[in-house]
N, CA, C and O atoms as CSV, one atom per row, in Angstrom:
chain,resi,resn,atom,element,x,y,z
A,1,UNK,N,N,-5.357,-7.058,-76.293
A,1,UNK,CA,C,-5.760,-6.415,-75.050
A,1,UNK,C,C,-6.091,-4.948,-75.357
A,1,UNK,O,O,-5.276,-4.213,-75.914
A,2,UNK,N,N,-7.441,-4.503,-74.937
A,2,UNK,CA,C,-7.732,-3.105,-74.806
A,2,UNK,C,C,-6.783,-2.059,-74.273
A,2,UNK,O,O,-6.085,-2.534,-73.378
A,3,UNK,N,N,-6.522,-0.757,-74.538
A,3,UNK,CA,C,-6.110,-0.491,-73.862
A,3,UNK,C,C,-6.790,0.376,-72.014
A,3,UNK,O,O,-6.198,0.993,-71.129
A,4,UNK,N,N,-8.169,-0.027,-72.197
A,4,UNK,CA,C,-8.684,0.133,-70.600
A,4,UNK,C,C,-8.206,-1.147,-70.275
A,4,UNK,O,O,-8.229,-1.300,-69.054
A,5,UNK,N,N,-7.830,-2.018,-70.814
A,5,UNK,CA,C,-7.635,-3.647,-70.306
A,5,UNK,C,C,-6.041,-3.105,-69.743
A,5,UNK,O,O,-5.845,-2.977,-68.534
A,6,UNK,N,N,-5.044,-2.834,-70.677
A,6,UNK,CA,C,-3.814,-1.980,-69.940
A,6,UNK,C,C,-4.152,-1.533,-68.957
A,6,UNK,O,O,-3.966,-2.092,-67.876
A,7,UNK,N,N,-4.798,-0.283,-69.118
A,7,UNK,CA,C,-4.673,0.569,-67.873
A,7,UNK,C,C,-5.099,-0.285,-66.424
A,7,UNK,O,O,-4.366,-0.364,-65.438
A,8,UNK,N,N,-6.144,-0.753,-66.523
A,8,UNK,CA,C,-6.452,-1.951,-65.334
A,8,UNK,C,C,-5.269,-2.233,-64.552
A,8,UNK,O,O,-4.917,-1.842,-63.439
A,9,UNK,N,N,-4.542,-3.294,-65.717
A,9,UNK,CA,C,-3.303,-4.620,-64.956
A,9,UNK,C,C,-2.343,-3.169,-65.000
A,9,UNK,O,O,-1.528,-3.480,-64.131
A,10,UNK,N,N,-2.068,-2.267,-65.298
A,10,UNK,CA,C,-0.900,-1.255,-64.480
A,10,UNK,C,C,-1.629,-0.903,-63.563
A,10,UNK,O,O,-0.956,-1.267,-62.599
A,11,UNK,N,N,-2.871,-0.281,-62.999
A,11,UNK,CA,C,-3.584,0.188,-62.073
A,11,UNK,C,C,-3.464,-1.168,-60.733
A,11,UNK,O,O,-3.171,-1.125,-59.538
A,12,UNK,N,N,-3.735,-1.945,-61.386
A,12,UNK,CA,C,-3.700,-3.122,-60.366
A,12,UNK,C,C,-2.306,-3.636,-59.783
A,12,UNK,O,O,-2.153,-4.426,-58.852
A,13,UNK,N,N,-1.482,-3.105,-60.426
A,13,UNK,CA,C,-0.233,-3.852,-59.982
A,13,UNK,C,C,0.457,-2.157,-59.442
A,13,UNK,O,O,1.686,-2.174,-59.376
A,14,UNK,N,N,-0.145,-0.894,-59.105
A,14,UNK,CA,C,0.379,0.062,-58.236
A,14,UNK,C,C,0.362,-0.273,-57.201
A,14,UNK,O,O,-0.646,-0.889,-56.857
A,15,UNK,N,N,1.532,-0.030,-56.103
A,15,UNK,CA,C,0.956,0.501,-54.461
A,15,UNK,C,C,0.303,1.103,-54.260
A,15,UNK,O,O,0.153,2.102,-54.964
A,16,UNK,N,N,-0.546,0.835,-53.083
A,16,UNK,CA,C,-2.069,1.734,-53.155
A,16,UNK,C,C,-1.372,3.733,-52.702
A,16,UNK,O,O,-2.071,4.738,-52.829
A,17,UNK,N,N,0.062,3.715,-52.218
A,17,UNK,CA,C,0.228,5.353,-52.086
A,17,UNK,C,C,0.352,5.800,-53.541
A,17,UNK,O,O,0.030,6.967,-53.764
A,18,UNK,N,N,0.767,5.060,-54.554
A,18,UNK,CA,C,0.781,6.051,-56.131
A,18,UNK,C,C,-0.555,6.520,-56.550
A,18,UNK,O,O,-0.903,7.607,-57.013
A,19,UNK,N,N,-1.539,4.941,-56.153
A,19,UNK,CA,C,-3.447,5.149,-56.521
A,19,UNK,C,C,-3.677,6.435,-56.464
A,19,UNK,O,O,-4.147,7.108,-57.382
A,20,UNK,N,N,-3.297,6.892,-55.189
A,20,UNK,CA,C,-3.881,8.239,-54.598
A,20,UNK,C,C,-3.667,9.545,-55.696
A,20,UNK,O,O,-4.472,10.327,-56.201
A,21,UNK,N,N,-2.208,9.392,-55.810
A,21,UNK,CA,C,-1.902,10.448,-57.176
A,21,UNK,C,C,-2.725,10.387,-58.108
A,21,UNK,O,O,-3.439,11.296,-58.531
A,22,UNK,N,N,-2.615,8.705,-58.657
A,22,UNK,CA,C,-3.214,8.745,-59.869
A,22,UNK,C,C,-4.701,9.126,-59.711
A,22,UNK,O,O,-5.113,9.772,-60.675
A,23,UNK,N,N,-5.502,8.922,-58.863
A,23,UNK,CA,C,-7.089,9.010,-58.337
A,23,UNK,C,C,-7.164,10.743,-58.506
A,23,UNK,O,O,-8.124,11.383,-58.936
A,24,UNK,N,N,-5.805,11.292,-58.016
A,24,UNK,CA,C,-6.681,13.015,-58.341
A,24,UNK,C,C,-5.885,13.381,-59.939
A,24,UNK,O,O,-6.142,14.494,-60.396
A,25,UNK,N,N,-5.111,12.629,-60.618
A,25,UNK,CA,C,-5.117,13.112,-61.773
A,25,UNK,C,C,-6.030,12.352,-62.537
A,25,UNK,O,O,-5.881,12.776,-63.683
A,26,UNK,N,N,-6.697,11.666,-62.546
A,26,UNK,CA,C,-7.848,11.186,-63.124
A,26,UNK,C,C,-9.315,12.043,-62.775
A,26,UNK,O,O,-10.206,12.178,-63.614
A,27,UNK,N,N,-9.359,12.411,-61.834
A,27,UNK,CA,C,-10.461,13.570,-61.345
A,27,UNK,C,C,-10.329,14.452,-62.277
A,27,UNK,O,O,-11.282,14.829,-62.958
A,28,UNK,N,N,-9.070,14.904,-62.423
A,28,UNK,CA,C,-8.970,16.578,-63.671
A,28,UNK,C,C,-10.229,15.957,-64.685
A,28,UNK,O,O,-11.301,16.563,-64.670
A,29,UNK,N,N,-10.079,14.739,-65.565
A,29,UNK,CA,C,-10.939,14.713,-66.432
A,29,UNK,C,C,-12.073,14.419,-66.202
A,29,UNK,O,O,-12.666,13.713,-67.017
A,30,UNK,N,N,-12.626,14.798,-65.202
A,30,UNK,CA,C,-14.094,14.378,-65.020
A,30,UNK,C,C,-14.934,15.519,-65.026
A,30,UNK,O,O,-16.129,15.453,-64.742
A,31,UNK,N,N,-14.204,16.820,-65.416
A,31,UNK,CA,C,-15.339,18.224,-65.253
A,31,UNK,C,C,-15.816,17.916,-66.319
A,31,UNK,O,O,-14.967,17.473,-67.093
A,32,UNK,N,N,-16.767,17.954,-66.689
A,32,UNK,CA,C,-18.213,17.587,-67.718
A,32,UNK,C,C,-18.487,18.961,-67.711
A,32,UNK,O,O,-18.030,19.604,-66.766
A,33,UNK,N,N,-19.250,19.643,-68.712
A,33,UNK,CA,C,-19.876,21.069,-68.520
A,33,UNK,C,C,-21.103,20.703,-68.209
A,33,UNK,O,O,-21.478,19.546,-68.403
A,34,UNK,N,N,-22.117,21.909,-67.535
A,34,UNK,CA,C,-23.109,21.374,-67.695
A,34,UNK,C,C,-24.128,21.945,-68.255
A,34,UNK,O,O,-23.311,22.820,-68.543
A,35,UNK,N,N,-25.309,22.398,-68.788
A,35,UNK,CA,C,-26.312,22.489,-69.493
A,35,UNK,C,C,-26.352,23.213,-69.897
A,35,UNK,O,O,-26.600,23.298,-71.099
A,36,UNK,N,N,-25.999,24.770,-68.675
A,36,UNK,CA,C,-25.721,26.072,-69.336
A,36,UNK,C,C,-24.443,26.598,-70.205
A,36,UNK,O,O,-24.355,27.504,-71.033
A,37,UNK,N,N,-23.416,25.604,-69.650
A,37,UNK,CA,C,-21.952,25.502,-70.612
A,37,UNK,C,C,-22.220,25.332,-71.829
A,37,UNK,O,O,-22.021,26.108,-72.763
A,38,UNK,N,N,-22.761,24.118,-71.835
A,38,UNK,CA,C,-23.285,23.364,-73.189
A,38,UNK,C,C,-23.643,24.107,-74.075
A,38,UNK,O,O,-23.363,23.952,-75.263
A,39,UNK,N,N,-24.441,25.186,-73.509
A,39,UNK,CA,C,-25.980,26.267,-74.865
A,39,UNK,C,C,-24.709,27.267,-74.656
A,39,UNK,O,O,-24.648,27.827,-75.751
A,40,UNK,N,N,-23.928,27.661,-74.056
A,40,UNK,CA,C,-22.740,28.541,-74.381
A,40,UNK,C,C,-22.084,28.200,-75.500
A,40,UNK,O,O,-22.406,28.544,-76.638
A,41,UNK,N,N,-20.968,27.380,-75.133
A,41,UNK,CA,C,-20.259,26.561,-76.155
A,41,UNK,C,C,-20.834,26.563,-77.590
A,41,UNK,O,O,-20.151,26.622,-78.612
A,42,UNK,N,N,-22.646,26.465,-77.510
A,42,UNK,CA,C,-23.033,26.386,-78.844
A,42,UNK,C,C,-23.231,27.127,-79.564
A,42,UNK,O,O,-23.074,27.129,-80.785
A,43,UNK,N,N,-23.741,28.125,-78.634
A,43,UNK,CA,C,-24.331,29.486,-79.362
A,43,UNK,C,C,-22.690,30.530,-79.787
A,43,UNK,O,O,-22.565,31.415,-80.634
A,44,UNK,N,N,-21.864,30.083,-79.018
A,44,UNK,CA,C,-20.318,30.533,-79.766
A,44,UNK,C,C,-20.163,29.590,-80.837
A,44,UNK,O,O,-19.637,30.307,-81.689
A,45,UNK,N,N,-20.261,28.611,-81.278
A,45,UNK,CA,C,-20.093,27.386,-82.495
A,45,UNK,C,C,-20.958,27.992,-83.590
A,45,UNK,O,O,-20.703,27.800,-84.779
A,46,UNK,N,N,-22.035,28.762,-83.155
A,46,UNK,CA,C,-22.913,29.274,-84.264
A,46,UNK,C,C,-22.425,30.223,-84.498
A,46,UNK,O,O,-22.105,30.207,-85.686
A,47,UNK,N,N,-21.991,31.664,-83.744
A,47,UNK,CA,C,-21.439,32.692,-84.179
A,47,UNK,C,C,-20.539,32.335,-84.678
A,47,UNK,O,O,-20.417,33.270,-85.469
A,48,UNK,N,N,-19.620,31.608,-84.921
A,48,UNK,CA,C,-18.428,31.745,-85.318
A,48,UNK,C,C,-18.605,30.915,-86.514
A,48,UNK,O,O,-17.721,31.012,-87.365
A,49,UNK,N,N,-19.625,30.083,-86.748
A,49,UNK,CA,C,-20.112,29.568,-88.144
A,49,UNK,C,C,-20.399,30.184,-88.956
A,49,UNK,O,O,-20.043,30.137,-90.133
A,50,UNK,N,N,-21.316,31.077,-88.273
A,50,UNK,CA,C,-22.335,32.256,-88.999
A,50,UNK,C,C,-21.288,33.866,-89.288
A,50,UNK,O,O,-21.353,34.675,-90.214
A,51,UNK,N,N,-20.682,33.843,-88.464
A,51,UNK,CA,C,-19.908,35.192,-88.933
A,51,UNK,C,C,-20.722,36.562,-87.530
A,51,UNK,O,O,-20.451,37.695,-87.133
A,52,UNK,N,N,-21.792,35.480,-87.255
A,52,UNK,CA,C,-22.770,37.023,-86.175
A,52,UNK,C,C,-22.292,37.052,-84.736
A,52,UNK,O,O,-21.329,36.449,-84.264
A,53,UNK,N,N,-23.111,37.833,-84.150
A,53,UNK,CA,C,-22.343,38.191,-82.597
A,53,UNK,C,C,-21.841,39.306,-83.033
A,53,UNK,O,O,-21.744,39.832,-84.141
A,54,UNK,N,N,-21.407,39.692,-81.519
A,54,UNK,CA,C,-20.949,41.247,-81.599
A,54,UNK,C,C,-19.033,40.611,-81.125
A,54,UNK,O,O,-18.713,39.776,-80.279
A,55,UNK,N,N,-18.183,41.379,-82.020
A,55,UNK,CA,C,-16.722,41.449,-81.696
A,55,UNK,C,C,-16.266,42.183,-81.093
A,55,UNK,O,O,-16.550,43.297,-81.532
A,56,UNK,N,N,-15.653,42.224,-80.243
A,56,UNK,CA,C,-14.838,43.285,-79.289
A,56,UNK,C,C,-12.944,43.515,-80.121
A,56,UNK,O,O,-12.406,42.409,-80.160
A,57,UNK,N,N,-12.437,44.131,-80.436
A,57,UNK,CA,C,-11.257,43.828,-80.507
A,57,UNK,C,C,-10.596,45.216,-79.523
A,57,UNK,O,O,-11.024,46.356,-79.703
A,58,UNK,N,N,-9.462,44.884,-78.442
A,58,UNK,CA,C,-9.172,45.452,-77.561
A,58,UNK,C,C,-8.631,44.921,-76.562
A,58,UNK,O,O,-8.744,43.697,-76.495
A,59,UNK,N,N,-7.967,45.539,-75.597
A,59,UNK,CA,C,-7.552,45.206,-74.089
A,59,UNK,C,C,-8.476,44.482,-73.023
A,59,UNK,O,O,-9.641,44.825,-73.229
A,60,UNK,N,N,-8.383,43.682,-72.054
A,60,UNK,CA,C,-8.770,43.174,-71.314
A,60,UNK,C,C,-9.543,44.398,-70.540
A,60,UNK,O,O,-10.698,44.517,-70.132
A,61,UNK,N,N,-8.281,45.340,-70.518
A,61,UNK,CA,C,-9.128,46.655,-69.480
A,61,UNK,C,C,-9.970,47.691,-70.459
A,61,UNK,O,O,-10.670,48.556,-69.933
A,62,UNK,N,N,-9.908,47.611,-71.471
A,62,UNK,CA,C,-10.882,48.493,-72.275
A,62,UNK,C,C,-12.445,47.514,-72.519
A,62,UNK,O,O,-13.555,48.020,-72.686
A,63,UNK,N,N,-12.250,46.567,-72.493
A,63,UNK,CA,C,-13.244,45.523,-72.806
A,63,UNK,C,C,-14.468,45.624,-71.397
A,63,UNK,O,O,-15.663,45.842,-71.594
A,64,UNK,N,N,-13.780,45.388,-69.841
A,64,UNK,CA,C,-13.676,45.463,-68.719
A,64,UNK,C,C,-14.836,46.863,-68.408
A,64,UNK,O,O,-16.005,46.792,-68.031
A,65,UNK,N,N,-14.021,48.072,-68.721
A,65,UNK,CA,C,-14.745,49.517,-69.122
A,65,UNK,C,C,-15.240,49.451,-69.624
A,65,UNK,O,O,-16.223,50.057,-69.197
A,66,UNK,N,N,-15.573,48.812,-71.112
A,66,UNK,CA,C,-16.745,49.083,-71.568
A,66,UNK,C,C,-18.196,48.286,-71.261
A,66,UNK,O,O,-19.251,48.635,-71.791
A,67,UNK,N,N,-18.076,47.101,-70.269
A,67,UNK,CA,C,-18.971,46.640,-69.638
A,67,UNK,C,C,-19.578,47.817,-68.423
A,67,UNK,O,O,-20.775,47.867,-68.139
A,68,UNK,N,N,-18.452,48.798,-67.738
A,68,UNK,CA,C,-18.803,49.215,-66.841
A,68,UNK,C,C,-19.496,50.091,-67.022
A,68,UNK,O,O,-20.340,50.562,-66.261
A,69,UNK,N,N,-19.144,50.473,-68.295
A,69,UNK,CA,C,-20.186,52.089,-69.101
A,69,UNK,C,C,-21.577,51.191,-69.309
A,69,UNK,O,O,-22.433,51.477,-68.472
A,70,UNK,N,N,-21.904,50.325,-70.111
A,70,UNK,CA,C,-22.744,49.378,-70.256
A,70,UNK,C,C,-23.527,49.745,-68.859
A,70,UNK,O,O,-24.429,50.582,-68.838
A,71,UNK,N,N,-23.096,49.046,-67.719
A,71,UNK,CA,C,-23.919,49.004,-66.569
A,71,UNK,C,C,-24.073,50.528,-65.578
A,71,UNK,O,O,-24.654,50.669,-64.502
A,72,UNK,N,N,-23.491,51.314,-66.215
A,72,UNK,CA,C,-23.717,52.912,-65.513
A,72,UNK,C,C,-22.889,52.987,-64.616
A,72,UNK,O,O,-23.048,53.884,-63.788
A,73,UNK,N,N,-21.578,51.948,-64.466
A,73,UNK,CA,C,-20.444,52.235,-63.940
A,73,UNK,C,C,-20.510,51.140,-62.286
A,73,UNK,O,O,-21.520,50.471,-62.066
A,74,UNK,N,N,-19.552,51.133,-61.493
A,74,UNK,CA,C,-19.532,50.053,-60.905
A,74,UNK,C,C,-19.546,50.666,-59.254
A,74,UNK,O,O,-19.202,51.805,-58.939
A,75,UNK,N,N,-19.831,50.041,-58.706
A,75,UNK,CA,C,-19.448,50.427,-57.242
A,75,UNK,C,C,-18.320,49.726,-56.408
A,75,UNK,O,O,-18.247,48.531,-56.119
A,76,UNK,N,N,-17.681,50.479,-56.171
A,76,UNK,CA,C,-15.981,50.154,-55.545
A,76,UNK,C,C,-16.401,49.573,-53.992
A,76,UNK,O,O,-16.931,50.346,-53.194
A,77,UNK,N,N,-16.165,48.360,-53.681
A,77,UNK,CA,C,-16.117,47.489,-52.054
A,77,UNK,C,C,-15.001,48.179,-51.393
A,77,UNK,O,O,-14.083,48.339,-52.197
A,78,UNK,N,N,-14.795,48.544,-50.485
A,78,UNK,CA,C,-13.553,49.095,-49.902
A,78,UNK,C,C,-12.982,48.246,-48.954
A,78,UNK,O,O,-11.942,48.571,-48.382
């Protein structure tokens, strides 16, 4: 027996109130990336193959600032 053949005959032999649990922890695995994730994911797989890209090493908030210098600084929502 497979084990999707398992999972079935336990799926089939739940009360339908556990289904429900199990139905949104089975959802978690369904985020797929999508196209633009994908050419992300890759183009980091290449830098990090290749050694290129630009490195930051630093704080979350120095990293943060230096985007804001980048963009000529930010405008505060009040």
């Amino acid at each position: 027996m497979s084990n999707r053949e398992k999972v079935i005959e336990i799926v089939n032999a739940m009360p339908e109130y556990r289904i429900v649990g199990l139905l949104a922890f089975l959802r978690t695995f369904e985020d797929i990336p999508n196209d633009e994730t994908v050419t992300a994911m890759e183009q980091v797989d290449e830098m990090i193959r290749t050694g290129s890209g630009q490195r930051f090493q630093g704080s979350a908030a120095e990293f943060f600032s230096m985007l804001d210098e980048e963009d000529g600084g930010v405008e505060e929502n009040a």
